[in-house]
C-alpha positions as CSV (number, residue, x, y, z in Angstrom):
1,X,140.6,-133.8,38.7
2,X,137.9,-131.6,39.6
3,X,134.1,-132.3,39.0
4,X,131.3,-130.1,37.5
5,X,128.7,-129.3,39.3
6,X,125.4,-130.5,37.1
7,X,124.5,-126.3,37.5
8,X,127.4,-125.2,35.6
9,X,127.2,-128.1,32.8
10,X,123.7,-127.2,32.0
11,X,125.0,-123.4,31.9
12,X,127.5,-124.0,29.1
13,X,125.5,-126.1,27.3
14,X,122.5,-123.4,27.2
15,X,124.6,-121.3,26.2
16,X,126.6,-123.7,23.6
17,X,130.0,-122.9,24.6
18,X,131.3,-126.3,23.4
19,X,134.9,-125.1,23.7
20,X,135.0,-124.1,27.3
21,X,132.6,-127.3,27.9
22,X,135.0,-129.8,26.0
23,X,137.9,-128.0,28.4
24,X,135.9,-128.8,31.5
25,X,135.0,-132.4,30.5
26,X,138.9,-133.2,30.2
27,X,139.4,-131.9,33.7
28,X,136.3,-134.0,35.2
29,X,136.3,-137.3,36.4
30,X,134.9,-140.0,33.8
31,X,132.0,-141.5,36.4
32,X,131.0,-137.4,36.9
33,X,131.1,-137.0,33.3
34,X,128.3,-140.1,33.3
35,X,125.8,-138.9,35.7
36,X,125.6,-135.3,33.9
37,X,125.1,-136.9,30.4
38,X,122.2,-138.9,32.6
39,X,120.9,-136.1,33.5
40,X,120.0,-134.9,30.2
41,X,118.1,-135.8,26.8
42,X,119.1,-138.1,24.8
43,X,120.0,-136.1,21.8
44,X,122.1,-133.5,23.7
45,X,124.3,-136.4,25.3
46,X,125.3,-137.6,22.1
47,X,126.1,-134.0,21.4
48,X,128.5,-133.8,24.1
49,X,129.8,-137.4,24.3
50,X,131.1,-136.5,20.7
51,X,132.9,-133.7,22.7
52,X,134.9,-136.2,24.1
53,X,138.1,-137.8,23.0
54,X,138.3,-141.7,22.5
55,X,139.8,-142.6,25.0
56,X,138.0,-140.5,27.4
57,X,134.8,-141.4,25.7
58,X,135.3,-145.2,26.3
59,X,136.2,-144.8,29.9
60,X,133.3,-142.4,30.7
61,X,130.8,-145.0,28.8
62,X,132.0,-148.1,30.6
63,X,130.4,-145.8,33.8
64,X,126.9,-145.4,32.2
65,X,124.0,-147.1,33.4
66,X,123.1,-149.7,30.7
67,X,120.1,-148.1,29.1
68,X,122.0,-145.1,28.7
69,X,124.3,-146.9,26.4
70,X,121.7,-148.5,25.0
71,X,120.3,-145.1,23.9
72,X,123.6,-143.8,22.4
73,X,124.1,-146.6,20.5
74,X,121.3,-146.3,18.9
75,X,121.9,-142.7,18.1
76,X,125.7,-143.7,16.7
77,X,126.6,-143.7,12.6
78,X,127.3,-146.8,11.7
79,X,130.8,-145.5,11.1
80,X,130.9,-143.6,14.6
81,X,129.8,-146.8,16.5
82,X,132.6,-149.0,14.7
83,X,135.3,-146.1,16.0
84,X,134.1,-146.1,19.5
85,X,133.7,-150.0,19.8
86,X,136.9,-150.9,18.3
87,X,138.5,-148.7,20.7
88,X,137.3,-150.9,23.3
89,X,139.0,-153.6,25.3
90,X,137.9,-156.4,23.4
91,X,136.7,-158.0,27.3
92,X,134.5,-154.9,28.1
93,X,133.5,-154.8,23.9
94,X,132.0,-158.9,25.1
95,X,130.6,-157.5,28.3
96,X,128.4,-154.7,26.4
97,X,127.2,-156.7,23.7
98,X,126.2,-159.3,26.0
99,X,123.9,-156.3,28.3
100,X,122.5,-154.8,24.8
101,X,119.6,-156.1,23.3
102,X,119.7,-158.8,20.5
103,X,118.7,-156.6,17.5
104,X,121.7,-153.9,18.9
105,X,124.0,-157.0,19.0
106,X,123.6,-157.8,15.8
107,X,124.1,-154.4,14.2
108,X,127.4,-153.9,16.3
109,X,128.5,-157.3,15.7
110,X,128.1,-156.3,11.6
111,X,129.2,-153.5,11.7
112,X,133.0,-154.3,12.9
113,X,136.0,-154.6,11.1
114,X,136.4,-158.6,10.1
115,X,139.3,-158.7,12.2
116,X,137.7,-156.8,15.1
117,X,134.6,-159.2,14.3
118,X,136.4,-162.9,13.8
119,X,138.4,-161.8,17.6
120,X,134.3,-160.6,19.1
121,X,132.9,-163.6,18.1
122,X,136.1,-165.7,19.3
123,X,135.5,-164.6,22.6
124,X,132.1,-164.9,22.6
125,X,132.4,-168.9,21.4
126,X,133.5,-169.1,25.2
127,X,131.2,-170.5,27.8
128,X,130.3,-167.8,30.1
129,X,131.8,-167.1,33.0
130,X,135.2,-168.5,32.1
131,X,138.8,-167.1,31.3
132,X,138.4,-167.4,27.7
133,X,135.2,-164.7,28.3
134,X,136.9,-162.9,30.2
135,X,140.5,-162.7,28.7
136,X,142.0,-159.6,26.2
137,X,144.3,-161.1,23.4
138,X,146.2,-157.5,23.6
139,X,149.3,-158.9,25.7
140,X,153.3,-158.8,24.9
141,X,154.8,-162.2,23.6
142,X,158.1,-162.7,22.9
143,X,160.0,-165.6,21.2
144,X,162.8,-167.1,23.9
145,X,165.3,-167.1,20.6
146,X,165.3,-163.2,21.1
147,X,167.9,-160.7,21.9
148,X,166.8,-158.5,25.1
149,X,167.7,-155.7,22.3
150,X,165.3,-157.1,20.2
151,X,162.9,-157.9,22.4
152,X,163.0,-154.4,23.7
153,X,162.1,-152.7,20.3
154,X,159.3,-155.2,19.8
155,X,157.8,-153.7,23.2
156,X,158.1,-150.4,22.0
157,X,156.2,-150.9,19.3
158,X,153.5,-153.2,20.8
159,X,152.9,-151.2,23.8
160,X,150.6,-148.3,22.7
161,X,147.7,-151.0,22.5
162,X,148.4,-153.7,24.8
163,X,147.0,-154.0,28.3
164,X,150.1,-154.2,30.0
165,X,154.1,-154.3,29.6
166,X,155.3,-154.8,32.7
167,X,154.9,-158.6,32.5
168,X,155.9,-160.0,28.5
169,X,154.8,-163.5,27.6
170,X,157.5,-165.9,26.2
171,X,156.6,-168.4,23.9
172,X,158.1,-171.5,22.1
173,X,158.0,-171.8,18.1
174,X,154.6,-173.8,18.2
175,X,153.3,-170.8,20.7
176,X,153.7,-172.9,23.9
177,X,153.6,-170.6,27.3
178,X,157.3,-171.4,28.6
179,X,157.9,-168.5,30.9
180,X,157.2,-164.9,31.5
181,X,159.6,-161.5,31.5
182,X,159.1,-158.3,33.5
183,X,160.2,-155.4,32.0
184,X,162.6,-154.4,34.9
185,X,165.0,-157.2,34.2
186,X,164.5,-157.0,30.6
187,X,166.2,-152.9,30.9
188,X,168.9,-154.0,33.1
189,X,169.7,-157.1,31.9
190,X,172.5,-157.5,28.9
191,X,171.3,-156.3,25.5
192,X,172.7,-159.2,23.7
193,X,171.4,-161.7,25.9
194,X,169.1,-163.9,25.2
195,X,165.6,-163.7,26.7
196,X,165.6,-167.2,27.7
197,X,168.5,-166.7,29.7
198,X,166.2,-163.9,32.1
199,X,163.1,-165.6,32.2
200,X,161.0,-167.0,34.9
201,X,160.1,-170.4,33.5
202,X,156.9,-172.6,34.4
203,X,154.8,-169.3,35.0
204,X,151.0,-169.9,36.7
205,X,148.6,-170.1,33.9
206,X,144.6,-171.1,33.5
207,X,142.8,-172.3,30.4
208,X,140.2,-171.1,28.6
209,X,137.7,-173.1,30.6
210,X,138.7,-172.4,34.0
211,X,136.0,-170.7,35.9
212,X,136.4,-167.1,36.4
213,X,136.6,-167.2,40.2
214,X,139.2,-169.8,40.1
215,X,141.3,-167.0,37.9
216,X,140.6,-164.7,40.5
217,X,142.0,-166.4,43.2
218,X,144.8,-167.7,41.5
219,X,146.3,-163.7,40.5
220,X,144.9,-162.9,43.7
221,X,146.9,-165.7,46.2
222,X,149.9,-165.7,43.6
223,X,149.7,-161.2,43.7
224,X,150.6,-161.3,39.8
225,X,149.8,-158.5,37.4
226,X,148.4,-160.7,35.3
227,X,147.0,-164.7,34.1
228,X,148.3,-166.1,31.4
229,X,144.9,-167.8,29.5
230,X,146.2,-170.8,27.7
231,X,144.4,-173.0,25.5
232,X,143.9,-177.1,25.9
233,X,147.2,-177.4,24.1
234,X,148.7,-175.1,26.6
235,X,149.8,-172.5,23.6
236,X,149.2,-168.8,25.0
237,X,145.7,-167.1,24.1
238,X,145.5,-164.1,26.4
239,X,145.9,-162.6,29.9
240,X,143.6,-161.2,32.4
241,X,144.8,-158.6,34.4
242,X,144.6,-157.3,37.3
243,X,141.5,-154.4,36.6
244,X,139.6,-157.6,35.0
245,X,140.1,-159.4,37.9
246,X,138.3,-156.6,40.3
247,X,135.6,-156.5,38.4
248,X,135.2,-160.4,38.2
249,X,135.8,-160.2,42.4
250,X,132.6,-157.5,42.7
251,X,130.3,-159.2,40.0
252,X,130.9,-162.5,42.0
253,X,130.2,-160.6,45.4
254,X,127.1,-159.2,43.7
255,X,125.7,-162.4,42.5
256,X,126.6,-164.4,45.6
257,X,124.4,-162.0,47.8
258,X,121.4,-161.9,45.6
259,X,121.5,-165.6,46.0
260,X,122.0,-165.7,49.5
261,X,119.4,-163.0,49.5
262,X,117.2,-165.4,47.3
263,X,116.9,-162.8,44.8
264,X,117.4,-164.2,41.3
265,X,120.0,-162.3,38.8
266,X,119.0,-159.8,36.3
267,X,120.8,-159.3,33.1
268,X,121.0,-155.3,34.5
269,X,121.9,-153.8,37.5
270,X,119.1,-154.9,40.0
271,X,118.1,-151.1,40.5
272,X,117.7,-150.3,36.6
273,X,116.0,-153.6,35.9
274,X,112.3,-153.6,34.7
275,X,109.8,-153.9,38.2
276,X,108.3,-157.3,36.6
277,X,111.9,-158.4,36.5
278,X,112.4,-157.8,39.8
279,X,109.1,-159.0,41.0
280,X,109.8,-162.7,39.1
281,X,113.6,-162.7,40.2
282,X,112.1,-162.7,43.6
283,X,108.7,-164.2,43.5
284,X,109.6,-167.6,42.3
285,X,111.5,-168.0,45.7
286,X,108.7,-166.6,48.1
287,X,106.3,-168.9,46.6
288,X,107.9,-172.1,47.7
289,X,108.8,-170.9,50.8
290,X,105.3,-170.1,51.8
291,X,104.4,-173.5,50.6
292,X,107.3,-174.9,52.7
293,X,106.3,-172.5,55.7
294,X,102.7,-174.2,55.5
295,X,104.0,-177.4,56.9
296,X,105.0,-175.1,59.9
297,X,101.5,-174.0,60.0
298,X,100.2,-177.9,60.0
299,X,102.6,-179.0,62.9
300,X,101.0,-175.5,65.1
301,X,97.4,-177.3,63.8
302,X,97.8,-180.5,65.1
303,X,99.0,-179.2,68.6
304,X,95.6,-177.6,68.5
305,X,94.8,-179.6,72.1
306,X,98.3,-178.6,73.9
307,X,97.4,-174.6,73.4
308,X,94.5,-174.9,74.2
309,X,95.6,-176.2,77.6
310,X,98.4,-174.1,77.4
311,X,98.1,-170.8,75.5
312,X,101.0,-169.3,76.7
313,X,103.4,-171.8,74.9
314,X,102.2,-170.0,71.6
315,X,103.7,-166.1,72.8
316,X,107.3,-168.5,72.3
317,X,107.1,-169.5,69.1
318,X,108.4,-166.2,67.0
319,X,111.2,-166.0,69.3
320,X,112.5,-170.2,68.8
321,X,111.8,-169.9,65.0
322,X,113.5,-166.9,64.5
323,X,116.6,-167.3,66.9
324,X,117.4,-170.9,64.9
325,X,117.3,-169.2,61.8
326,X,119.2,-166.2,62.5
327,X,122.1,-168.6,64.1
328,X,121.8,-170.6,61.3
329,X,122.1,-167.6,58.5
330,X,125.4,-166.7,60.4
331,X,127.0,-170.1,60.4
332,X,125.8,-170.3,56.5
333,X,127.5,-166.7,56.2
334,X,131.1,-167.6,57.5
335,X,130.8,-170.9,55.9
336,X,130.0,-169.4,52.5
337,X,133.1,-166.8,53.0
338,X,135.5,-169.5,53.8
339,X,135.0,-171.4,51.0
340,X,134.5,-168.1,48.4
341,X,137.9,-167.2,50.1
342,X,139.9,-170.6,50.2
343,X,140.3,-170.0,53.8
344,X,138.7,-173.8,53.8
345,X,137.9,-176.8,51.9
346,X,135.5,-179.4,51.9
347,X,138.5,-181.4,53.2
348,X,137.7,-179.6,56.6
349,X,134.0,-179.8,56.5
350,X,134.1,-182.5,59.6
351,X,136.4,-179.5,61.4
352,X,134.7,-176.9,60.9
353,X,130.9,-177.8,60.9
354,X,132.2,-178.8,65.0
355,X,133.3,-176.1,65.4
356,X,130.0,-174.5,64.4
357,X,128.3,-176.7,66.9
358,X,130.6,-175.6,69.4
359,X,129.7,-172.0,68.9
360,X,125.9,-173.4,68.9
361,X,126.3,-174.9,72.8
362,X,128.1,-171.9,73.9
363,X,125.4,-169.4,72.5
364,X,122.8,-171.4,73.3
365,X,123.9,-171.4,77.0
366,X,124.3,-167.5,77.0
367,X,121.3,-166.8,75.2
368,X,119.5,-169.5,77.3
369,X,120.1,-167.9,80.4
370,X,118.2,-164.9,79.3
371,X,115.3,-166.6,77.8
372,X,114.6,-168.5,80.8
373,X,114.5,-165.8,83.0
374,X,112.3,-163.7,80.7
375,X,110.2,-166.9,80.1
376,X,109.1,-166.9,83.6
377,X,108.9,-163.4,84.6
378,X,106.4,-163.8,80.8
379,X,104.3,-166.8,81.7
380,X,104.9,-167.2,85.5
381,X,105.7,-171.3,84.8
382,X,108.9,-172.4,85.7
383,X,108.2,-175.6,83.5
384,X,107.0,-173.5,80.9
385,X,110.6,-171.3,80.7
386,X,112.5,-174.7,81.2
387,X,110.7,-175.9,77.7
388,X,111.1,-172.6,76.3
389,X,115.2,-172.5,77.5
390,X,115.8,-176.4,76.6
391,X,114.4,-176.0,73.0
392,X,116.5,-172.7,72.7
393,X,119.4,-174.5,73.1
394,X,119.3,-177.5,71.2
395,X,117.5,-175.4,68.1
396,X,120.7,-173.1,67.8
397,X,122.9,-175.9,68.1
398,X,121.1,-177.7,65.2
399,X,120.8,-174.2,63.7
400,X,124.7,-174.0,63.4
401,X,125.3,-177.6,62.4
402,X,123.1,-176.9,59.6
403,X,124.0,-173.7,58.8
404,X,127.9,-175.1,58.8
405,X,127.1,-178.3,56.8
406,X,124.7,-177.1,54.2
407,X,127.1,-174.9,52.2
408,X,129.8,-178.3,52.0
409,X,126.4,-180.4,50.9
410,X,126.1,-177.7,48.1
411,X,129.9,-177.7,47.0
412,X,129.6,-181.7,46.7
413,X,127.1,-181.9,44.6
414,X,128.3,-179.1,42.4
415,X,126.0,-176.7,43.5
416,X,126.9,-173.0,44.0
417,X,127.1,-172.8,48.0
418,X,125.8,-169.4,47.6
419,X,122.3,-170.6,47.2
420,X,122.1,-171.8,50.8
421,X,120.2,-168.2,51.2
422,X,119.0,-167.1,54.0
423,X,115.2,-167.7,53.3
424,X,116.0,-171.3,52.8
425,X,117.8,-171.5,56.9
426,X,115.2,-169.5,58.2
427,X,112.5,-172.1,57.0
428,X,114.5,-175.0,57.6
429,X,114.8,-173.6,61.3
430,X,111.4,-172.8,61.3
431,X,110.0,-175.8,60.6
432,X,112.4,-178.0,62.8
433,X,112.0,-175.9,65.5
434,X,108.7,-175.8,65.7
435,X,108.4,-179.5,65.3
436,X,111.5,-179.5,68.0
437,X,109.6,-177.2,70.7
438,X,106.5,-179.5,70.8
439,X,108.1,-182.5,71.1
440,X,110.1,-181.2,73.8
441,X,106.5,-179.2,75.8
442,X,104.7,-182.5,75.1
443,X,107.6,-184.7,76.9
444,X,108.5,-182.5,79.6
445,X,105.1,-181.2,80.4
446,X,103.5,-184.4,80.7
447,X,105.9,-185.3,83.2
């Protein structure tokens, strides 16, 4: 598809040529189509979003930043926002009402077909961040009694609204999930035979609880299409497919960095939220790590005699502090991966936080070499740069023991590993290292 230049858009709407504009809009890419409307008032978006068919129009709004379709809502008929929403997935029809503000919830939520409504506010009776959020009920089941004939004609009539077809669902009588079907052995297989006879049986599944990164990894390790979502009775509630599961994968990413960015989440994209928003996702954060950074500030205090004696000691200190918590962010950072990943398991915590450690001696040693070199040639005291080198050392090996441990501590305790940010390693390494590096001047110096 091509894309329209924001130049020519604004020409044909000046102009009202609707039926050359409506021409272009089918030929453009839905996310282009998204930032023009952007780019231009309020009522003359609605104008040409009603330009656009259905389907089209859905796609192009799931692209729209979320005060933008905020704003059309509100400019919808009743009747025209019941149209567009119902032509919604019913998982991206959750994900907006949960974005929109409570009084816009309400009216959509009313405003929906009873059917449409009693399915919404099903999904919505699902903890957050689960399959049962997450899942569309739109899937192909078939009975295991059926004819692949008859099977076939019940796909043809189901598949104009359902997610997918290549995989079909088969069910007992009570609605239990006793295997699945792909569409490829249902056309070359016998039409009299029985679909039970084809089928793959004991397919993966989740439930409705399981956590929506669990769900990813599951279709992601097992490369399906598609989850079965099954309910605590095991009897077949929905799928999630393969497009839900992306989206789950970059939403986790997101969160998991602003965590281990200490930065709170917003209900909106971080760039489009409110500045107070912003400032309180992030301040609560910086506030208790300057109070933890004043204890770093006491132990420099009490060494108020060493300086003084020894001033140069001081010109070290940025460098210890922020060498152990740079080392110790990157331990944290592979840890965190390998866990997000599966690539370990707390079962190898012991394994891998030695191995950290290992990686802590060995880049200690390299980086130690340097220091102590450019220690002396800085203060001209060999015993100075020997502190300096020494503390080096053992701080980036505590730095990666730490770093490799904390994100297993987290996962134990049921805590998302994520929020071992990096704030939190930098003044944990701060304030050890600080307290490290006098012990070690006050010890070797004296000698």
């Amino acid at each position: 598809m091509e894309e329209m230049n924001i130049e020519a858009f604004k020409g044909l709407l000046a102009e009202k040529n609707y039926k050359v504009l409506r021409q272009k809009l089918l030929e453009t890419e839905p996310d282009n189509i998204a930032d023009l409307l952007d780019s231009i008032p309020d009522d003359t978006a609605l104008t040409v979003f009603r330009l656009l068919p259905k389907t089209l129009a859905v796609d192009v709004f799931d692209y729209m930043d979320g005060s933008l379709q905020n704003r059309l809502l509100e400019c919808f008929s009743d009747q025209a926002a019941r149209n567009f929403l119902e032509a919604m997935p019913p998982d991206d029809r959750i994900e907006l009402l949960e974005e929109v503000p409570a009084n816009v919830a309400r009216r959509l939520l009313q405003i929906l077909s009873p059917e449409q409504k009693r399915l919404t506010v099903h999904l919505l009776g699902y903890k957050e961040g689960t399959a049962g959020r997450e899942m569309t009920p739109y899937f192909v089941d078939l009975h295991s009694y059926l004819t692949v004939a008859q099977a076939m004609e019940r796909i043809r009539r189901l598949a104009i609204n359902r997610e997918t077809i290549y995989v079909c669902y088969v069910m007992d009588r009570a609605r239990h999930l006793i295997g699945t079907v792909s569409l490829r052995d249902l056309v070359v297989a016998d039409p009299e035979a029985r679909v039970s006879d084809i089928m793959t049986p004991n397919p993966v599944f989740v439930f409705t609880n399981t956590d929506r990164e669990e769900v990813a990894k599951t279709l992601l390790d097992r490369d399906l299409i598609a989850v079965p979502v099954v309910d605590a009775e095991e009897r077949l509630v929905g799928i999630i497919t393969h497009d839900d599961v992306a989206d789950i994968v970059e939403e986790e990413t997101t969160e998991d960095i602003y965590r281990f960015g200490a930065v709170a989440g917003t209900e909106r994209s971080y760039f489009t939220s409110r500045i107070l928003d912003v400032v309180k996702s992030r301040a609560a954060w910086l506030f208790l790590l300057i109070l933890v950074n004043m204890l770093t500030g006491s132990i420099i205090a009490g060494q108020e005699a060493l300086l003084g004696e020894m001033v140069i000691l001081a010109a070290f200190i940025p460098l210890l502090i922020g060498t152990g918590g740079n080392v110790g962010a990157q331990s944290a950072t592979v840890v965190i991966r390998g866990l997000a990943t599966g690539e370990v398991n707390p079962k190898k915590a012991m394994a891998v936080v030695g191995r950290e450690s290992l990686v802590g001696i060995v880049l200690g040693l390299t980086l130690g070499v340097a220091v102590l070199i450019l220690a002396y040639l800085l203060g001209r005291d060999l015993m100075v740069a020997a502190v300096v080198t020494f503390t080096l050392v053992v701080i980036s090996v505590i730095a990666t023991i730490v770093g490799g441990a904390l994100p297993f501590v987290f996962r134990l305790v049921k805590l998302d590993p994520a929020l071992v940010s990096a704030p939190f390693i930098s003044t944990v390494m701060d304030i050890s290292g600080v307290f490290l590096y006098f012990v070690v001047a006050n010890i070797m110096l004296s000698l």
